[in-house]
N, C-alpha and C positions, 0 to 999 in steps of 0.2 A: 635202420639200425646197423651199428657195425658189427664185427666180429669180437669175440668175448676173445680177450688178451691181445689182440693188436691195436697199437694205439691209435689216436682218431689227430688226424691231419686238417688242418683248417687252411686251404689254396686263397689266395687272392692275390690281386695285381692293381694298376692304375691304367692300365690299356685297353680294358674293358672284358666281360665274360667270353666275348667270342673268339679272344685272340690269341692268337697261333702259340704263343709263349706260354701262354696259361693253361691250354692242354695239353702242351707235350710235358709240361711238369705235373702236372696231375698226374697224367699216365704214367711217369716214368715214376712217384711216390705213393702207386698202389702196389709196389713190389715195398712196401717198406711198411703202410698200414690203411687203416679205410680215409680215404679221403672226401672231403666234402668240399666243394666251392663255392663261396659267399665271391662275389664279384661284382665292380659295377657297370652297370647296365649298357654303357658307351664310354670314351677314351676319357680318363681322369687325372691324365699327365701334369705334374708339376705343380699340383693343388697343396703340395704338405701335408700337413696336419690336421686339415682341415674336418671339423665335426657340423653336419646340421644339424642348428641348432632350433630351428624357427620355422618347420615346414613338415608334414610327417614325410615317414620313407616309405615305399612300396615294395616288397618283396614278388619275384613275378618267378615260380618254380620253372625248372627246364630240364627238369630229369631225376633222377634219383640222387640227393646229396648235391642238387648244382642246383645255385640262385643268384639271381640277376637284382640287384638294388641301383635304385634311382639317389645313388647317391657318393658321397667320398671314398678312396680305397681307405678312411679311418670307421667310415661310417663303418664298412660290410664286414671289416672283424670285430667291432664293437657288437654290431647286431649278431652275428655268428656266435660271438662266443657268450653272450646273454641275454638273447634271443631264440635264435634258431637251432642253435646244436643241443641234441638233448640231455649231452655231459659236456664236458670241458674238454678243449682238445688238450693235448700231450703238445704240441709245436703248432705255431702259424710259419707258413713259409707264405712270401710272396714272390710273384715274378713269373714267369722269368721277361722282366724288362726288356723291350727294345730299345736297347743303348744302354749306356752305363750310368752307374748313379758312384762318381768317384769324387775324393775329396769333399767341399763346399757345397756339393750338390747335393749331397743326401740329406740338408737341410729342406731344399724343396720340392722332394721326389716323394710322390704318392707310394709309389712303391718302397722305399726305405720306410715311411711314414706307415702302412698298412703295418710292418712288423714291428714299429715304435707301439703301436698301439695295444698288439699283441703282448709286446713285454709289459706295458703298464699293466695289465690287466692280467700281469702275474703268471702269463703262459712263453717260456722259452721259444724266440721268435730268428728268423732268416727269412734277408731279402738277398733275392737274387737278378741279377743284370748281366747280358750278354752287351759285350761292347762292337759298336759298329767298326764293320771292316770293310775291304772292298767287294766282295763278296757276297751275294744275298744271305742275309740272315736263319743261320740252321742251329734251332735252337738245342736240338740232339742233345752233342756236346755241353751244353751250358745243365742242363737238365742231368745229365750224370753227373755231371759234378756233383749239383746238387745234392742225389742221392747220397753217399759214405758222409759226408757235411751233417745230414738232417741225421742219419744212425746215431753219428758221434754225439749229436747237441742232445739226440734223446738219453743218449749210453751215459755221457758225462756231466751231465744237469744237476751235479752235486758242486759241478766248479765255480759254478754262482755265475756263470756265465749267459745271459738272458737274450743276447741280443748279434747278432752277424750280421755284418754286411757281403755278401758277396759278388765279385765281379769277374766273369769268364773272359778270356780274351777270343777274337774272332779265331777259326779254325779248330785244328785238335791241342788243347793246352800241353807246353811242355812239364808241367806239374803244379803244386800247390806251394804257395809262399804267405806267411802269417804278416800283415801288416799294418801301419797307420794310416788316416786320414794324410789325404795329398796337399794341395793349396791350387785352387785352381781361380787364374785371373783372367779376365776377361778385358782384350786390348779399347774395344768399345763396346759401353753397355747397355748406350742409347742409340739408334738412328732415326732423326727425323725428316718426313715423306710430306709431300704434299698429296689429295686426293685429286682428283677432275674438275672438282668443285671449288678448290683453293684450298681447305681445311687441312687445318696439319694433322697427322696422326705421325705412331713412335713403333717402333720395334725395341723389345726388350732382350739384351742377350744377343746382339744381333753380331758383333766382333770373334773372329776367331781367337778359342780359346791358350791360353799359355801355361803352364804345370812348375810349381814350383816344388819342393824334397828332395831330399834324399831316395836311397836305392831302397828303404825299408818302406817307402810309402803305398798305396794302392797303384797309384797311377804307375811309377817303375814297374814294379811285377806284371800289369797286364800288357804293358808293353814291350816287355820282356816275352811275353807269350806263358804268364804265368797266370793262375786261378787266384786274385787276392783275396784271404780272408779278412775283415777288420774287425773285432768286438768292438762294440759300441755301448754307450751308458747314458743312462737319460738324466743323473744328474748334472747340471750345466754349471754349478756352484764355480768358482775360481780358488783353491782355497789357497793358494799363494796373494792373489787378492783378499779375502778374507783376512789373513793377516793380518798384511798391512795396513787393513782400514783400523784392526782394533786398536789403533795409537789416536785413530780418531775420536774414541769413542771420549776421551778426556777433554778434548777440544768443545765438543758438543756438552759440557756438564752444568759450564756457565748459562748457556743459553733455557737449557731445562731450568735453572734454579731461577733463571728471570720468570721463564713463565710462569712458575709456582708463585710463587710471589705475588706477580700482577692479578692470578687468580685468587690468594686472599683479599688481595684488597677489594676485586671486584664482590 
């Protein structure tokens, strides 16, 4: 059980319960309320959104508020927060990702995906990614950030604001920059290999990547040596498309009125 008036923290990631990322942000967001980690049980990288649907999950405890699932980083805040937590958290934060999850890619990052899940489910959510550098990986840094980020989302949760992306850059950040979705293209998306055997197989993703935006986008800022934040929103609607379909909607009238039709006579 937590403590009465600090709020309750829901940790998870797509790199698994045991990984270095995932405890130093735990530790560092017990200074801020009780935390629990729902987790899965081995690396979950690059699955999206993914929900099992068709197999049960295994919950396997490891300590006080820490559990390991045999299953998606959508699966362990799903079951966390209607499951296993015995109230509702206050924030899901996930991460802290090895590598970054910028522009195009937090379409298919477990880790954005873990706090998508989280906002659906009506609980103001942060994913967090440290981007690789030359330098071995010290998640420290990525993990303070974190901290004043998660205060704020809990402080200002009247701005209708449900969802962050955040991405640290390698070393000590020169500050914090508010931003968009980047564009990230990939020079080649396929490489095909032959085996020992003859048999083709493919790499997906295998071409180094190229960044398209402007100076407001994610990718500028951590490249700049900046901390980018991006609110994100899980309606995907177009409504500039939306529009200009409804000119269609008279096009389509005749065709409705055939089908009436042919279905009296039938």
């Amino acid at each position: 059980m937590g403590v009465p008036g600090r709020p309750t923290i829901l940790v998870s990631n797509d790199d698994g319960v045991h990984a270095t990322g995932l405890g130093v942000l735990a530790a560092a967001l017990e200074t801020v309320g009780d935390v629990y980690v729902v987790a899965p049980d081995r690396e979950r990288s690059a699955v999206g959104h993914a929900l099992t649907l068709h197999r049960p999950l295994r919950v396997e405890p490891l300590g006080e508020r820490r559990f390991a699932i045999n299953g998606t980083p959508s699966d362990c805040v799903n079951l966390g927060i209607l499951g296993l937590l015995t109230a509702r958290p206050d924030i899901v934060v996930a991460g802290v990702n090895a590598g970054s999850n910028l522009g195009d890619d937090v379409t298919y990052s477990g880790t954005v995906s873990a706090a998508m899940e989280g906002s659906l489910l009506g609980v103001p959510s942060v994913a967090v990614s440290l981007v690789e550098g030359k330098e071995p990986a010290d998640f420290r840094a990525a993990a303070e950030a974190a901290v004043p980020i998660v205060h704020r989302m809990l402080r200002d949760r009247v701005l209708g604001i449900t969802l962050l992306n955040v991405n640290v850059p390698p070393g000590r950040p020169r500050g914090v920059k508010m931003t968009r979705l980047g564009r990230r293209v990939y020079s080649d998306k396929v490489v095909a290999e032959r085996d020992p055997r003859g048999k083709l197989y493919y790499w997906i993703g295998a071409g180094p990547p190229a960044w398209e935006g402007g100076e407001d986008t994610d990718f500028a800022a951590v490249h700049a040596g900046y901390v980018s934040v991006t609110p994100l929103h899980l309606d995907l609607t177009s409504y500039d498309g939306l529009r200009a379909l409804k000119a269609w909607e008279s096009e389509f009238e005749p065709m409705v009125t055939a089908v009436r039709r042919q279905r009296r006579r039938g």
